[in-house]
N, C-alpha and C positions, 0 to 999 in steps of 0.2 A: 347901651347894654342890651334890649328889647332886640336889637338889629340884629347884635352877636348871635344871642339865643336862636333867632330864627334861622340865622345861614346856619348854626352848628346843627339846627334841628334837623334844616331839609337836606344839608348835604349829607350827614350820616344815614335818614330814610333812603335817598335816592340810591346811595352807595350799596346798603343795603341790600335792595329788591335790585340792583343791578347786577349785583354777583349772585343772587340769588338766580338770577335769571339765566346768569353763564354758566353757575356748576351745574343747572339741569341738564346742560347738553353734555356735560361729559360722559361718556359712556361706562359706566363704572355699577358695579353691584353693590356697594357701600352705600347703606338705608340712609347715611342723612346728605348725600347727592341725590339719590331716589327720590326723597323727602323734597326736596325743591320743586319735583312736578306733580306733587298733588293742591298745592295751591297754586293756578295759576291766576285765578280770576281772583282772587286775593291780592298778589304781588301787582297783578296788571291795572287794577283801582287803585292799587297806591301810588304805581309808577303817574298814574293819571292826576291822583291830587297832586302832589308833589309839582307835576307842570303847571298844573291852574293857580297850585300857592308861590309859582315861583317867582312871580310882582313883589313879594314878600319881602325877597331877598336883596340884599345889594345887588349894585346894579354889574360888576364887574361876575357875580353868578346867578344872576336868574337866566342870561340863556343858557348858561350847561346844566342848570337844574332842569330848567323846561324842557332843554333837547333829551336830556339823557330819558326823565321820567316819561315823555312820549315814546322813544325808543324801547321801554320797558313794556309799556302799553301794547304797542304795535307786535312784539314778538309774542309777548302772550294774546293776545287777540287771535294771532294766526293760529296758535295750536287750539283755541277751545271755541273758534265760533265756529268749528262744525256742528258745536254741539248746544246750537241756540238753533232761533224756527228762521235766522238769515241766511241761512245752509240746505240747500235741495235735500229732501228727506234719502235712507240707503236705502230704507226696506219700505217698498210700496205700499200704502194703505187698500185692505179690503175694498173689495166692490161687490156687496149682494154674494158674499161667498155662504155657502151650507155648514148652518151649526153644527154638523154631526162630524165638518173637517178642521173646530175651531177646536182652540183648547185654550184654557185659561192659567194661567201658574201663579199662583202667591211665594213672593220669597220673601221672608225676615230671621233676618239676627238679632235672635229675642236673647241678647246677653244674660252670661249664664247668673249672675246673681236676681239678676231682675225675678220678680214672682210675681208681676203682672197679668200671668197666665190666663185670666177671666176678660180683660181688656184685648189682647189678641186672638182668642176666641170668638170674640163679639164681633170683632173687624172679617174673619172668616167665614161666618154666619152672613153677615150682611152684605160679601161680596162674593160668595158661593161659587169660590174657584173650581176647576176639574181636578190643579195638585195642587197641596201646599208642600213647602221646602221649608223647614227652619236650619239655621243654623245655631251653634253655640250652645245647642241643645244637650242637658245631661242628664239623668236618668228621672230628675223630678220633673220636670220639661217634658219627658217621653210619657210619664202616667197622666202627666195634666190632660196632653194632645190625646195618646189613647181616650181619657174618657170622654174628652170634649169630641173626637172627629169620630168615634169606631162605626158610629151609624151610617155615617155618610162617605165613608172612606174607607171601604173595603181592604184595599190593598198599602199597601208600606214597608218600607226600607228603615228601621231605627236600628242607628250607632252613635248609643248613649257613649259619652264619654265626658269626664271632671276638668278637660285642657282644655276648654274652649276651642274643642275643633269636633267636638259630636254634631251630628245631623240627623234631623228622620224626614223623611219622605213620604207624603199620603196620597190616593190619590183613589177617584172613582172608576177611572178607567183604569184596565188590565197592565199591569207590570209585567213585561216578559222578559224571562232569562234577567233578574236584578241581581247585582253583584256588588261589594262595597271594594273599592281597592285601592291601596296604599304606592301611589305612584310613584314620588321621592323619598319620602318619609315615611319610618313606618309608625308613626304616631297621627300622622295626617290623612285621614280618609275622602275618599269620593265614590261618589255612587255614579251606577254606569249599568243601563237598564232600554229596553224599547217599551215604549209605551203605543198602546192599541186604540186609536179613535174610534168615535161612536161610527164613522163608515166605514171602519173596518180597514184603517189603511194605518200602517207602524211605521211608526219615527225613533231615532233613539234621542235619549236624553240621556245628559251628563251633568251631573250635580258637583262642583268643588267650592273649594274652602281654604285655599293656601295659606301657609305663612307669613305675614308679612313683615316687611322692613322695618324695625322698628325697636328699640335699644331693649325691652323687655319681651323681646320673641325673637329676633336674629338682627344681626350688626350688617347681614348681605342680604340683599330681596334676589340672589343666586336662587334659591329654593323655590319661591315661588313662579319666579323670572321660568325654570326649568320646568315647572305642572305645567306652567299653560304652553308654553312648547313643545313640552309631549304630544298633550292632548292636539294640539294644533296640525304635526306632526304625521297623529292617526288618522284626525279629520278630513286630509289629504287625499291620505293614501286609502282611503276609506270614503267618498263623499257622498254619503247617502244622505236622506232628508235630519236634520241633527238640529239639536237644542241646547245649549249649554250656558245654564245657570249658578246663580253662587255668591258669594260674598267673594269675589276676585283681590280683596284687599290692594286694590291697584285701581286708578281712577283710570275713565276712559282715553283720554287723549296721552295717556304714558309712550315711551317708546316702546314698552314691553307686551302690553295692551293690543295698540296699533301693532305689535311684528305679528301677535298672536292671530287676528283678523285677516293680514295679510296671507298668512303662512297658513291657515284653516280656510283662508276664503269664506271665514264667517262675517253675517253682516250685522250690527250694531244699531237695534232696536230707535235707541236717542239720535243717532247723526239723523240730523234737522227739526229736531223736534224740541228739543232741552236736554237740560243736565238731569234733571228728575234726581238733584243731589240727595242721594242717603244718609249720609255719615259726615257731621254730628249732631242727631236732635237735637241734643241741648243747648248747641251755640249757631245759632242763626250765621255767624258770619264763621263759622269754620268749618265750611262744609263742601263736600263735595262728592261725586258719583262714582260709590265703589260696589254696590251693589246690581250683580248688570246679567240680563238675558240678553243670549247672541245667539242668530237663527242661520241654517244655511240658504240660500237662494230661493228653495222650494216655497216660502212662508211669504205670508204677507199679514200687517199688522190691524189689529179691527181695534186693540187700543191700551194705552199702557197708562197708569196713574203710579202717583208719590200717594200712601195714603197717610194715616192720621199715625202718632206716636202712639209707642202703649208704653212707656217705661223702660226700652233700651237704649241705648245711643244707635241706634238707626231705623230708620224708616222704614217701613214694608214696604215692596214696588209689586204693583198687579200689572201684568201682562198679558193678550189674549190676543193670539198668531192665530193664522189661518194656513192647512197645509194646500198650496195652490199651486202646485210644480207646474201647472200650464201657465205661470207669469215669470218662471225665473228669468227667461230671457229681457225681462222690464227691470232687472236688476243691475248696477253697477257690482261687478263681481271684484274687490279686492284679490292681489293676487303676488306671488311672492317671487323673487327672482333668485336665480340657483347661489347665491352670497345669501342670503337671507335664511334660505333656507337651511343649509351649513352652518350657519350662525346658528339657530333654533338646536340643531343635534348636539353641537360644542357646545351649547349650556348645560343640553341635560348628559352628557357625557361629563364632564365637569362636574356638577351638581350630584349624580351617581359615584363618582370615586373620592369626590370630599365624603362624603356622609360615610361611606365604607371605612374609610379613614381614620373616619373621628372616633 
C-alpha cells in the first residue's frame, strides 16, 4: 500500500513540473502559460527531488521518474542560471569611477493597502539614495513620501492613483522635461524624464509598471508583453545613455523580458550576479525577480542590494550605476534580429487595436 502511495505520489509531481515545464515554451499571451515561467527554480527543485526520491519508487519506474525529473531540472537550470554568480556578469562592475557620474535609485512596491509608510522611510534615510521610485502608490502613500522625502528631494513626479498602478518619483538631482504617459493603457502610467548628474552629464530615465498576467488584472500578459516593446522599440531607435526601472511584473529570464533586452539592447543589472528575488516577501519559497533596473551600455554597476521588507509583498532593490560610456565597448551588447524586431511592433500593433476595441 506505502509502495502505491509513493509511485502515485512521484508520478503525478513529476508529471506535473513536466508539463509545467513544456507549456512555458509555448508562445502564447494566455497568463496561466505565462504563469509557468515565473517559477522556474521552483519547478526545477522539484523536478530534482522527484530524481533523488525516485529509489522510492518501484523499480519498473524509478528510472523514468529519475530521467524525466533531471530532464526538468536541466531545462530550467538553463534558463535561470544566468541569473546566479555561475554566469559572467552583463554590466561591468565600477572601477574608481567619480561620485558626481554615479547615481543611486531605490525602487519598491510599497502595496497600496500597506500603511507601513514609517518603515520605508527608515530604509530611505539610511540608504540615502539620489531617486526613489515607488510603486502602488495612492494618494495617502504620496502625502506620507511628501512629508517624509520634501527636504531632501527637491524634485518629483507623483501619479497618485486608487488601481494599484499610481507611482511618484523623488529625486535630488534635476528632473528634466518629466512627463507621465499612458503607453497601452490609458489607466496604466509611466514616467519618462532625463535626469541631470552631479557632473553635469543627462541620462534619461524610464519608470513603468505594466499589467500583469494574472486572473484578477488580465487573462493575456498581451498588454504588458506590448510596454516593454514599445519602450524597447524607442530605446533603439533612440540609444542614448537610458535607465529603465519598475515593477516589470515579468521575472527576468521570461521570453518577453529577454525580447525586451534584446530589442532595447538593454543590459540586465542581475545577469551574473543573482536573482536579487523581490516578490513574494511573505513566502520565502515563492519568489522571484520582477522587480528590475535595466541600463544601457554607457553604465557600469558600483552595487545593487535586495533590502529588508517594510510590509508589502515585495522587496526594495537599491541600485547604484555609474555613467562610464568610456567602458561600453567591455560590454556584451544584446541585440535583436529583424523577426524579433517585427515581432515586438505586432505586439504592440495588436495590443493598440484590442484595447481600441474593447
Amino acid at each position: 500500500m506505502l509502495s502505491l502511495v509513493i509511485d502515485t505520489l512521484l508520478i503525478a509531481v513529476v508529471t506535473i513540473v513536466a508539463g509545467a515545464t513544456l507549456i512555458a515554451r509555448i508562445p502564447s499571451h494566455w497568463w496561466w502559460l505565462r504563469a509557468c515561467e515565473f517559477p522556474r527554480v521552483q519547478i526545477g527543485l522539484i523536478g530534482l527531488f522527484c530524481a533523488l526520491a525516485s529509489p522510492l519508487a518501484s523499480d519498473p519506474l524509478t528510472l523514468w521518474i529519475a530521467t524525466a525529473g533531471l530532464v526538468v531540472f536541466a531545462i530550467q537550470a538553463f534558463y535561470v542560471l544566468p541569473w546566479t554568480p555561475l554566469w559572467p556578469v552583463q554590466v561591468m562592475a565600477a572601477k574608481g569611477d567619480a561620485p558626481e557620474r554615479c547615481l543611486t535609485l531605490l525602487i519598491a512596491n510599497v502595496l497600496t493597502p500597506n500603511r507601513r509608510s514609517d518603515d520605508l522611510l527608515e530604509i530611505i534615510a539610511e540608504r540615502d539614495p539620489d531617486m526613489v521610485l515607488t510603486l502602488e502608490s495612492d494618494q495617502w502613500w504620496g502625502d506620507k513620501l511628501d512629508a517624509g522625502l520634501a527636504d531632501g528631494y527637491p524634485y518629483a513626479v507623483r501619479v497618485p492613483l486608487d488601481n494599484l498602478y499610481g507611482m511618484h518619483l523623488y529625486s535630488r538631482r534635476p528632473l528634466i522635461d518629466p512627463e507621465v504617459k499612458w503607453l497601452i493603457q490609458d489607466d496604466i502610467p509611466s514616467i519618462h524624464c532625463e535626469v541631470e548628474l552631479e557632473s553635469g552629464d543627462h541620462i534619461r530615465f524610464r519608470a513603468l509598471h505594466p499589467r500583469p498576467p494574472a486572473p484578477s488584472e488580465s487573462e493575456e500578459s498581451l498588454w504588458r508583453d506590448a510596454e516593454l516593446s514599445l519602450v524597447a522599440e524607442e530605446i533603439h531607435q533612440n540609444p542614448v545613455p537610458t535607465l529603465v526601472a519598475g515593477d516589470l511584473n515579468d521575472v527576468a529570464w521570461s521570453r518577453s523580458t529577454r525580447l525586451f533586452c534584446r530589442v532595447s539592447g538593454m543590459l540586465d543589472l542581475r545577469r551574473g550576479r543573482g536573482m536579487f528575488s523581490s516578490f513574494h516577501a511573505g513566502y520565502p519559497f515563492l519568489r522571484w525577480p520582477l522587480d528590475h533596473v535595466f541600463v544601457s551600455e554607457h553604465f557600469t554597476l558600483a552595487k545593487m542590494d535586495r533590502l529588508r521588507a517594510f510590509g508589502s509583498d515585495h522587496f526594495p532593490i537599491l541600485a547604484t550605476v555609474c555613467y562610464r560610456p568610456s567602458r561600453a565597448d567591455e560590454h556584451d551588447t544584446p541585440d535583436a534580429d529583424n523577426e524579433e524586431h517585427h515581432d515586438a511592433r505586432e505586439t504592440v500593433e495588436e495590443a493598440r487595436e484590442r484595447d481600441q476595441s474593447s
